[in-house]
C-alpha positions in Angstrom: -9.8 12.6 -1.7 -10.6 8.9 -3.2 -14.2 7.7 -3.1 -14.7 3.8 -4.0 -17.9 3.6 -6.2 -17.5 -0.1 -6.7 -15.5 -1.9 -4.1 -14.0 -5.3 -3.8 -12.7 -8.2 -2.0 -9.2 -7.1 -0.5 -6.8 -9.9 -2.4 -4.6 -11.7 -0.1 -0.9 -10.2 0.0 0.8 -13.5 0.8 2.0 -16.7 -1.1 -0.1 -19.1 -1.3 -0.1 -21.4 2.1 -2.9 -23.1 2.0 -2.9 -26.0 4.5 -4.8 -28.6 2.4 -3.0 -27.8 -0.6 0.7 -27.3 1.0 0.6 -31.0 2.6 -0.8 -32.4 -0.3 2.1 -31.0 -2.4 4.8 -31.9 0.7 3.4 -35.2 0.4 3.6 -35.1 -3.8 6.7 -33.9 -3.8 8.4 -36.7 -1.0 7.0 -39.1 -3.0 9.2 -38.2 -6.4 11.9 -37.4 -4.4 11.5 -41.3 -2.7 10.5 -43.0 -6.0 12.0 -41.0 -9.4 10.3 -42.1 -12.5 8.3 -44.5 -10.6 6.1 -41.6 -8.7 6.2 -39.2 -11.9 4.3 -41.7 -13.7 1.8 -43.1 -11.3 1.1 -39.6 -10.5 0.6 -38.4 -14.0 -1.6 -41.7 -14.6 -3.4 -40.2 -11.4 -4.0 -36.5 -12.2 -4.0 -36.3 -16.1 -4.3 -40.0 -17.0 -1.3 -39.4 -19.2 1.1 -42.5 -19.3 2.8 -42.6 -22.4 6.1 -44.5 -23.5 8.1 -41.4 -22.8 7.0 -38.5 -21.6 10.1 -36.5 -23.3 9.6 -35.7 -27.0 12.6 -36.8 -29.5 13.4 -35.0 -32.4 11.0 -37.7 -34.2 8.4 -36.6 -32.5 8.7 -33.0 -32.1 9.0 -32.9 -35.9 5.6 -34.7 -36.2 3.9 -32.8 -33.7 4.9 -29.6 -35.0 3.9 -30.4 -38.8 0.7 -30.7 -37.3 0.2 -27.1 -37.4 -1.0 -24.1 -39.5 1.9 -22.1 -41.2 0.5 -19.2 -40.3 1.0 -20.4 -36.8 4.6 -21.2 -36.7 5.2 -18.1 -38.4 3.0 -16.3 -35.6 5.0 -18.1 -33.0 8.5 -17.0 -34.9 7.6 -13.6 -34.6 6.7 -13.1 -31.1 9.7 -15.0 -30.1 12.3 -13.1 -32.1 10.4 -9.5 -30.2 10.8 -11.3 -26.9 14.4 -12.5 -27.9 15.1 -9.0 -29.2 14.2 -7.2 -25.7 16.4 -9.7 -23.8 19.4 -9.4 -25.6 19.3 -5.6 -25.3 18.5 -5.9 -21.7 21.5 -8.5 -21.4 23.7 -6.0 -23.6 22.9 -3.4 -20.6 24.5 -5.4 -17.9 28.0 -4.4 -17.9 30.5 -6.4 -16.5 33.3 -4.3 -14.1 36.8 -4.0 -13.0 38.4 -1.5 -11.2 41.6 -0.8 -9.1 40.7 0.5 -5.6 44.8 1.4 -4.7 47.7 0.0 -6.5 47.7 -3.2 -7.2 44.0 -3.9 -5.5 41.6 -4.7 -8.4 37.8 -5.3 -7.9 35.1 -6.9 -10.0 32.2 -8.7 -11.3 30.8 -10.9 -13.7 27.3 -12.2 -14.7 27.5 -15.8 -14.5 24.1 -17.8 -16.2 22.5 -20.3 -14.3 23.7 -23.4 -16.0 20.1 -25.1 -15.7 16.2 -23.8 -15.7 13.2 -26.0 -15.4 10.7 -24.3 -17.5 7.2 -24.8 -16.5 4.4 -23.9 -19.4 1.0 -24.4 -17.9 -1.7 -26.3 -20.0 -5.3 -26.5 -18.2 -8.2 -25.1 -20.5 -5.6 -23.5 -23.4 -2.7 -23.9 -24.6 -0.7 -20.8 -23.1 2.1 -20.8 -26.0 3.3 -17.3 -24.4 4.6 -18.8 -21.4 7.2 -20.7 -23.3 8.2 -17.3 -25.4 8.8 -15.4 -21.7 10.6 -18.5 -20.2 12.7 -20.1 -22.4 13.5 -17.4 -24.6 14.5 -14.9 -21.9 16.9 -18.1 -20.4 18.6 -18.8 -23.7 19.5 -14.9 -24.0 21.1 -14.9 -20.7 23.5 -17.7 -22.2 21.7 -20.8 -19.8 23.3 -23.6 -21.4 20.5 -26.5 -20.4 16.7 -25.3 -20.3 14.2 -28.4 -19.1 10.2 -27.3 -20.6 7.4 -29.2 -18.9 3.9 -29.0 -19.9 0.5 -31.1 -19.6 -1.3 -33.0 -21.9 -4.3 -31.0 -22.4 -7.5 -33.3 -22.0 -5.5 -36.3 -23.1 -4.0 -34.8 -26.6 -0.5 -32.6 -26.4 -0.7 -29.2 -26.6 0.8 -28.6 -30.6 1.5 -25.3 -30.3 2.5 -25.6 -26.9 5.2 -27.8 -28.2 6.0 -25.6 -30.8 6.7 -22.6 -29.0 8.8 -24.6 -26.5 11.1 -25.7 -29.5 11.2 -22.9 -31.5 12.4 -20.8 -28.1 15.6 -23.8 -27.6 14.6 -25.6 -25.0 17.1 -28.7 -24.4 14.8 -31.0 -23.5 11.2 -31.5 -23.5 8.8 -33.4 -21.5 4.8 -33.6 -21.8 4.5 -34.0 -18.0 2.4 -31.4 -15.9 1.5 -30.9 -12.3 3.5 -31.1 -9.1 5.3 -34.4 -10.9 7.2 -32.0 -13.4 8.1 -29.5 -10.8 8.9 -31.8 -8.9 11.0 -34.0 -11.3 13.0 -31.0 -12.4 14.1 -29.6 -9.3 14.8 -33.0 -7.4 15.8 -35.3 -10.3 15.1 -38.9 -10.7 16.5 -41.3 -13.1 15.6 -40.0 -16.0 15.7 -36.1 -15.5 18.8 -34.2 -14.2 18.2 -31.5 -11.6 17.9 -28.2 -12.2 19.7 -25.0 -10.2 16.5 -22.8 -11.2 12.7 -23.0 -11.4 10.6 -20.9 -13.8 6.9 -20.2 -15.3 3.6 -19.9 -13.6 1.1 -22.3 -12.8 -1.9 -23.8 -10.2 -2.2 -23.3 -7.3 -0.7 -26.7 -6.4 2.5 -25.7 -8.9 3.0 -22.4 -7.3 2.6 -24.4 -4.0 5.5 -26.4 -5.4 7.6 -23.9 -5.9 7.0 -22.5 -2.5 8.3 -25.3 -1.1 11.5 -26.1 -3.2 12.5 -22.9 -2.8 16.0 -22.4 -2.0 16.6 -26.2 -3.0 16.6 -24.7 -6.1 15.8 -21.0 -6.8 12.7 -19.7 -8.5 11.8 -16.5 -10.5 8.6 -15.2 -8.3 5.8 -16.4 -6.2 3.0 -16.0 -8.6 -0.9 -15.0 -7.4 -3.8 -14.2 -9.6 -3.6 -11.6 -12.5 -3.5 -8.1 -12.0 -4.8 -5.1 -13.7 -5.2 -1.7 -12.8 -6.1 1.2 -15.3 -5.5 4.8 -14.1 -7.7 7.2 -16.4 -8.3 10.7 -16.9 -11.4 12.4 -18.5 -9.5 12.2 -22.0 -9.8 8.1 -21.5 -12.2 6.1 -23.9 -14.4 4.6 -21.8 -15.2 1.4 -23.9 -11.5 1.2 -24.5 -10.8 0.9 -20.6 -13.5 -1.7 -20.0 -12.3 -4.2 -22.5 -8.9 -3.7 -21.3 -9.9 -4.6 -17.9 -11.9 -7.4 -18.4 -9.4 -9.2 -21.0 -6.9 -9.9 -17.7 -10.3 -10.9 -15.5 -10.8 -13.5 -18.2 -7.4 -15.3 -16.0 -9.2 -16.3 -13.7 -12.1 -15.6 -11.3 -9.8 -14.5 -8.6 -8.1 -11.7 -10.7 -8.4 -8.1 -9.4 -9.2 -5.8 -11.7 -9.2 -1.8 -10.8 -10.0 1.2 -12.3 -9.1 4.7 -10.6 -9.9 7.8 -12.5 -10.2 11.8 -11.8 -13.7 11.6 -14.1 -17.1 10.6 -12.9 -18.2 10.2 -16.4 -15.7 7.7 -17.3 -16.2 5.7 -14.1 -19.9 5.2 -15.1 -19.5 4.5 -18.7 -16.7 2.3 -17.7 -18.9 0.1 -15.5 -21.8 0.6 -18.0 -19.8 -1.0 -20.6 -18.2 -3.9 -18.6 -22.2 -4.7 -17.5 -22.9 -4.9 -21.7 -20.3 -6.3 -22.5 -20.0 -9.5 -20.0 -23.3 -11.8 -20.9 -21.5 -12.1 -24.5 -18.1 -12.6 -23.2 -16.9 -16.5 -24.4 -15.0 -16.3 -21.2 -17.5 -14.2 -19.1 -17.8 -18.0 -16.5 -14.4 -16.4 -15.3 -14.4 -12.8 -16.2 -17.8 -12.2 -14.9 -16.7 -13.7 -11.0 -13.5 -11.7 -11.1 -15.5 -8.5 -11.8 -18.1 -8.7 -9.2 -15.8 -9.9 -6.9 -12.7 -8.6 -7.2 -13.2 -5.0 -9.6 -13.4 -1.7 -8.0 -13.7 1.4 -9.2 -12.2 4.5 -7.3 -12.6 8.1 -8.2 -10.2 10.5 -7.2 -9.5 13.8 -7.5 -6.5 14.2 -9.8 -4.1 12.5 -11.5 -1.4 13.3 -8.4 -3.8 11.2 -5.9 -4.6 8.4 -8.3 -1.0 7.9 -9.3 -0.5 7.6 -5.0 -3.6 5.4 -4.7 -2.0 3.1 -7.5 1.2 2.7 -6.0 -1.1 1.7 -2.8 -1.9 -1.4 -4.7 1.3 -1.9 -6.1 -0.7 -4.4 -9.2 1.3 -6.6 -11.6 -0.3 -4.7 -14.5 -1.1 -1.0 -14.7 -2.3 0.6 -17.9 -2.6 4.6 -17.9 -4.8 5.9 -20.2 -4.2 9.4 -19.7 -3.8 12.7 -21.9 -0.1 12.6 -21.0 0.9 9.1 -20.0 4.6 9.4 -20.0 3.9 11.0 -16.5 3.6 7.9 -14.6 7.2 7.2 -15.3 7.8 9.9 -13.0 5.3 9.6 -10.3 4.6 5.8 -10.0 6.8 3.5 -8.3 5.5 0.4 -7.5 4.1 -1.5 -10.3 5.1 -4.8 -12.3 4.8 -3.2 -15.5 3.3 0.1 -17.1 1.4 0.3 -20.4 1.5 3.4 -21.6 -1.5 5.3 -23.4 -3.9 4.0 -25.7 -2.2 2.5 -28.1 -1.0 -0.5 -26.0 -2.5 -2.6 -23.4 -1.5 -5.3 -21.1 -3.0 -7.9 -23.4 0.2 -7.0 -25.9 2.5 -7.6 -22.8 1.0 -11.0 -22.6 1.1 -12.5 -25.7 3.2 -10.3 -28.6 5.0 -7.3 -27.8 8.2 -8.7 -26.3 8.7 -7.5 -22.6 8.6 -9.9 -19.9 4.2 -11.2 -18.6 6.0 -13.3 -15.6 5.5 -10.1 -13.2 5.1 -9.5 -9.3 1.7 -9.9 -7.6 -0.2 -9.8 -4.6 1.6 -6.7 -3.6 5.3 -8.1 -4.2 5.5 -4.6 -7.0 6.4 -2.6 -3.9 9.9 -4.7 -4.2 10.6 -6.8 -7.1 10.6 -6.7 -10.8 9.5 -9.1 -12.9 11.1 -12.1 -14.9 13.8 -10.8 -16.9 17.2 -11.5 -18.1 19.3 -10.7 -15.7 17.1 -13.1 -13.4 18.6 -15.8 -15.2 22.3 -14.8 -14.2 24.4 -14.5 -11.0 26.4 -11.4 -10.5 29.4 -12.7 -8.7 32.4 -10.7 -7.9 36.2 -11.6 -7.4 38.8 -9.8 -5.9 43.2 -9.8 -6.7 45.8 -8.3 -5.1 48.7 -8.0 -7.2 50.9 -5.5 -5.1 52.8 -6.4 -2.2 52.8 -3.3 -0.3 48.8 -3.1 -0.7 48.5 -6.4 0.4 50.3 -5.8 3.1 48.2 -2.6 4.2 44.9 -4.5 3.6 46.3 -7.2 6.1 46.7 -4.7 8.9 43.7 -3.3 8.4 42.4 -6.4 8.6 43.6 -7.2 12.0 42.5 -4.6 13.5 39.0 -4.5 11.8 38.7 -8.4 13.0 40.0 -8.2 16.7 37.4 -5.5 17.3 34.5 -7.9 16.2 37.2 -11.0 18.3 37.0 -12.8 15.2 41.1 -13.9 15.8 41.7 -16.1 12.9 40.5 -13.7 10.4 42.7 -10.8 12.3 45.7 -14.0 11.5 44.9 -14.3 7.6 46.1 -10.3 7.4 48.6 -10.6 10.1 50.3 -13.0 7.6 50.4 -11.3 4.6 51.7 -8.6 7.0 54.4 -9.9 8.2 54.9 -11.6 4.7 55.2 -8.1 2.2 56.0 -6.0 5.3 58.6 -7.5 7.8 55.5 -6.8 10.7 56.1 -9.5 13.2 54.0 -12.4 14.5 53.5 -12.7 18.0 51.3 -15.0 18.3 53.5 -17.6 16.7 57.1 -18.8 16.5 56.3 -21.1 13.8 56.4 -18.1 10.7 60.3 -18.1 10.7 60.4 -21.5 10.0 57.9 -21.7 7.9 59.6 -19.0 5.9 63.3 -20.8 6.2 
């Protein structure tokens, strides 16, 4: 049986919703949809006091901004891409396309069809978050999306060099220093300047993520985001000190981000908590870490690794790390989960920012049915359909009337009476016009 030894706030399970923010975005997003260029840049003189010439970068300019930067950066920035880039072209190699011939004649199939335009969004605020552009763009130019539009916000008045970088360096088509509810906005409406996108993508604000909430469907999107999620599931083999770090370097997203431990030892719970209380007064980002922590960690102890693997599922968390003595396990008996990091020698932090797989994950409980961001995310599996044989067609078209009258939809019942009649000789009662038609 679980006991909680540290409890915390239950996180909300819903998108966002908030009634101040929603009609402040509704009202936002009316007004660039009313006034194009004119609204994006009174409202980016507004929010980020950020009116320059152009907000989208020419080749001049990217070149500029990018010799701005350390080698050593670029190269960093290379690499990360090209293990991102390597993931989703394998993932993309998996997706087999499809044919098949149901009866003779009759053949079946389907295709996966890119979206033929994203709006990337890469968040600014405090940091530059070059990672977002690697999981974005990258991932949209593997699944073959010909046009990929990348906003992001000046941050504190200067643009965001590596920011830029990473947005070239993944192939973005165009690129705009523009953040906030304008961008999202801009992209997925248009105005004179932009051309609408089919697709929105990247995390955000809460007033972003509001955005997309509300262009949904408009355009499509690749998840409603919510705080950052971590959960570590531990045994008594777990280093206690490795676990604590672990958990606190996702609280550092933000003081609303969950963070949980569950573990079958009562020795690693303590030192667990022992450590996070050392290490937090000398954390650079313990002003965010520290709130999450006493607000949102927990700590539950169970009694073995069957009931915390069932408890973890429970919460269903965008990140769950096992750091167990067999962690291959939990590929077996967990299924709801964003992402698993298995043993030791990884962690959730390498999902963020190097390894390669996807960081744009479910929250808020959203595991229990969705992935995260990922290839095939970025493509449409659409099917077709040809009958090449005259006696199947025939066949199918009395099945078919027969199948429709039942549900009295008569005109489709009509479309196989004619093909019918057509390959078959069957007769048309319903008409005296197929003769002469035929004639």
């Amino acid at each position: 049986m679980s006991r909680t030894i540290k409890a915390a706030a239950t996180p909300s399970t819903a998108p966002s919703g908030n009634d101040t923010v929603g009609q402040a975005v509704r009202e936002l997003i009316a007004d660039v949809r009313g006034r194009g260029d004119e609204a994006v840049r009174a409202l980016s003189a507004r929010f980020d006091r950020w009116e320059p010439e152009s907000f989208r970068l020419d080749d001049e300019r990217l070149a500029e901004i990018i010799g701005t930067l350390d080698a050593q950066v670029i190269e960093d920035i290379k690499t990360v891409q090209a293990n991102v880039r390597r993931f989703a072209e394998a993932q993309r190699d998996s997706m087999s396309e499809i044919e098949i011939e149901t009866a003779p004649g009759v053949f079946l199939g389907h295709r996966h069809v890119p979206v033929q335009s994203v709006g990337a969004y890469i968040p600014g605020g405090r940091y530059p978050l070059t990672a977002s552009a690697h999981m974005t763009i990258v991932t949209a130019k593997a699944a073959g999306v010909p046009r990929v539009v990348a906003c992001t916000p000046p941050i504190r008045g200067e643009i965001p060099a590596a920011t830029i970088a990473a947005m070239y360096f993944a192939g973005a088509d165009e690129i705009y220093v523009l953040g906030g509810v304008q961008a999202v906005a801009a992209m997925a409406v248009g105005t004179e300047t932009i051309k609408p996108v089919d697709m929105l993508a990247g995390p955000g604000n809460a007033y972003v993520a509001e955005a997309k909430r509300q262009l949904f469907g408009e355009v499509g999107i690749d998840l409603f985001a919510g705080p950052t999620e971590i959960l570590v599931v531990a045994d008594e083999h777990a280093d206690p000190f490795v676990a604590a770090v672990d958990l606190l370097s996702q609280a550092e997203h933000g003081p609303d981000s969950p963070a949980a431990l569950i573990t079958t030892s009562q020795h690693v719970a303590d030192e667990v908590r022992r450590h996070i209380d050392e290490i937090l007064p000398g954390m650079q980002t313990g002003d965010i870490a520290g709130p999450a922590w006493r607000d949102h960690g927990q700590i539950i102890l169970v009694d073995d690794l069957d009931e915390a693997y069932r408890v973890a599922d429970g919460f269903a968390y965008e990140h769950v790390q096992i750091l167990t003595e067999n962690p291959r396990e939990a590929l077996d008996k967990m299924h709801a989960y964003g992402a698993l990091f298995l043993g030791e020698g990884t962690c959730v932090s390498y999902g963020d920012k190097v390894i390669g797989t996807n960081h744009v994950l479910p929250t808020r409980g959203a595991a229990r049915y969705t992935g995260g961001l990922w290839v095939g995310m970025y493509l449409r599996t659409v099917t077709y359909q040809e009958v090449r044989e005259e006696k199947s067609s025939a066949e199918l078209g009395e099945l078919c009337g027969r199948a429709a009258r039942v549900e009295l939809f008569e005109g489709h019942a009509r479309s196989g009476d004619v093909r019918a009649a057509k390959y078959a000789g069957a007769t048309l009662p319903w008409t005296d016009h197929y003769e002469s038609a035929r004639a």
